[in-house]
C-alpha positions as CSV (number, residue, x, y, z in Angstrom):
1,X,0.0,0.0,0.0
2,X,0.9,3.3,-0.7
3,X,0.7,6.8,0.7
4,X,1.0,10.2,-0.1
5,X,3.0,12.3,2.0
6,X,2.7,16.1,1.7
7,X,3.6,19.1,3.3
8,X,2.7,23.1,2.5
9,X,6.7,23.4,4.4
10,X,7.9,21.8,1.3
11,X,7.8,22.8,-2.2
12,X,4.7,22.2,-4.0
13,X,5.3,19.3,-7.1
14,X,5.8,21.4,-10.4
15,X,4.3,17.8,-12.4
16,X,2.7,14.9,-12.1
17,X,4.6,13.5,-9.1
18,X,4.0,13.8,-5.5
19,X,6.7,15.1,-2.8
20,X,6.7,12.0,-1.2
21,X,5.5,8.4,-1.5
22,X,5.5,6.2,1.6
23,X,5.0,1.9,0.8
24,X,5.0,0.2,3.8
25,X,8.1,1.7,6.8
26,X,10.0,3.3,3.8
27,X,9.6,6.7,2.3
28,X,10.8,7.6,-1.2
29,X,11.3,11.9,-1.4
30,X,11.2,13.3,-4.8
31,X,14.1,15.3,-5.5
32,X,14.2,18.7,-4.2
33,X,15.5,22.0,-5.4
34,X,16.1,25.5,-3.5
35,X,12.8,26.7,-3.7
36,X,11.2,28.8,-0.6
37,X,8.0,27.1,0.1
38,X,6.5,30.4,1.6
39,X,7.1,32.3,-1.6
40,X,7.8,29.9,-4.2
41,X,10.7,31.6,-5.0
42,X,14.2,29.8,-5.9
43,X,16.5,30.8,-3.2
44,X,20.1,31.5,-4.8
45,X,23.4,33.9,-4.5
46,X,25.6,30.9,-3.2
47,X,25.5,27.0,-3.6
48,X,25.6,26.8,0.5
49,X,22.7,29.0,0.3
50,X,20.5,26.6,-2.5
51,X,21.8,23.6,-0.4
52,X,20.5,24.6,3.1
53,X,17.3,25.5,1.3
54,X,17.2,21.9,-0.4
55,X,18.1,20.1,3.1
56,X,15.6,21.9,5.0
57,X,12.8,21.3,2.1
58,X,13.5,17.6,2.5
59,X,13.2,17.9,6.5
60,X,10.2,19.3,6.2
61,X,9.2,16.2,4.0
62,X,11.0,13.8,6.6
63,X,9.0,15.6,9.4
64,X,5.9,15.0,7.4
65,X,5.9,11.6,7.7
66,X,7.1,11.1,11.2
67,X,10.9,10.9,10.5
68,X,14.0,12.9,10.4
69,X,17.4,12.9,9.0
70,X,18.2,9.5,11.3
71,X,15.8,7.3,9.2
72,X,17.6,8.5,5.8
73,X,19.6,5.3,4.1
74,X,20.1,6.7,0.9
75,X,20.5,10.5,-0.9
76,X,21.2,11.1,-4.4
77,X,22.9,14.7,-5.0
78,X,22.6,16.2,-8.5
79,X,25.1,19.2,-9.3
80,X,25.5,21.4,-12.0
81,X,29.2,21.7,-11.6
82,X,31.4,19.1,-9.5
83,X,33.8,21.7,-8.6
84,X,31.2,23.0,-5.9
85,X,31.2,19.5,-4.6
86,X,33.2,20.4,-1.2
87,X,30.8,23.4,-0.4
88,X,27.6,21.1,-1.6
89,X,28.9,18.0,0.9
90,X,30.1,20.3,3.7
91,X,26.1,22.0,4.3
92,X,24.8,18.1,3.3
93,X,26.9,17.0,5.9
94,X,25.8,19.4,8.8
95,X,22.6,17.4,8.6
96,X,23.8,13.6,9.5
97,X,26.3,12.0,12.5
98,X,29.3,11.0,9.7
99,X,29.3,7.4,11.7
100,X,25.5,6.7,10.7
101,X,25.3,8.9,7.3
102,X,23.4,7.3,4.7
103,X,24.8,5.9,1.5
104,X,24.9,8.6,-1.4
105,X,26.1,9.3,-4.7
106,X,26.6,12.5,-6.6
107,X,26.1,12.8,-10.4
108,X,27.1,16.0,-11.9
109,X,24.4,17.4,-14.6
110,X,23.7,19.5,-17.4
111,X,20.9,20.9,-16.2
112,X,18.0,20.6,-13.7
113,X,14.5,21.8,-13.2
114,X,14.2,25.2,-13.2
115,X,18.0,25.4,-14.3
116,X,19.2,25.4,-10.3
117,X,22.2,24.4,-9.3
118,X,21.7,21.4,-7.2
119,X,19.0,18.7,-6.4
120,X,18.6,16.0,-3.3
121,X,16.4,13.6,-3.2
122,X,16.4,10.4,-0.4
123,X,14.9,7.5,0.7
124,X,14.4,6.7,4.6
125,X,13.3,4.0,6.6
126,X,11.2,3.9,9.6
């Protein structure tokens, strides 16, 4: 069984997805971007800046369905350029103990939705 997990904290989907998707104890977050869910504006200037604004989008999602950062087992970063990788990965890592930290890959792209910088999406287990 699955159920849809939403949140007005979060980003509203710009398609035919849903924020969230919980089947059974595990939750499956749709990638998110630096978008302010108060004014639906991208939030930008920096790539700390759009990162922090990703993270906190996805607690909100996390928080939504009765979870936080702890029940995260898997993230998928998407760049625009690798070389911000160290700036990306020290904000990401603010958010996890390193000694639990989920398993993750980066992928650098040429482009994402609304041409931002950087994208995060995650799974988590209750």
């Amino acid at each position: 069984m699955k159920k849809v997990i939403e949140t007005k904290n979060a980003p509203a989907p710009i398609g035919p997805y849903n924020q969230a998707i919980l089947s059974g104890n595990t939750l499956y977050i749709s990638g998110q971007i630096p978008m302010d869910p108060k004014t639906n504006d991208l939030v930008s200037g920096n790539i700390k800046m759009e990162t922090k604004q990703s993270m906190e989008n996805l607690a909100a999602i996390l928080k939504a369905a009765d979870m936080t950062f702890e029940n995260v087992v898997k993230s998928v970063i998407f760049l625009k350029d690798m070389h911000q990788f160290s700036e990306v990965n020290e904000v990401y890592g603010s958010y996890f103990d390193a000694a639990t930290a989920p398993a993750r890959e980066t992928v650098e792209v040429a482009n994402l939705p609304k041409f931002v910088n950087v994208e995060i999406s995650m799974i988590a287990v209750k």
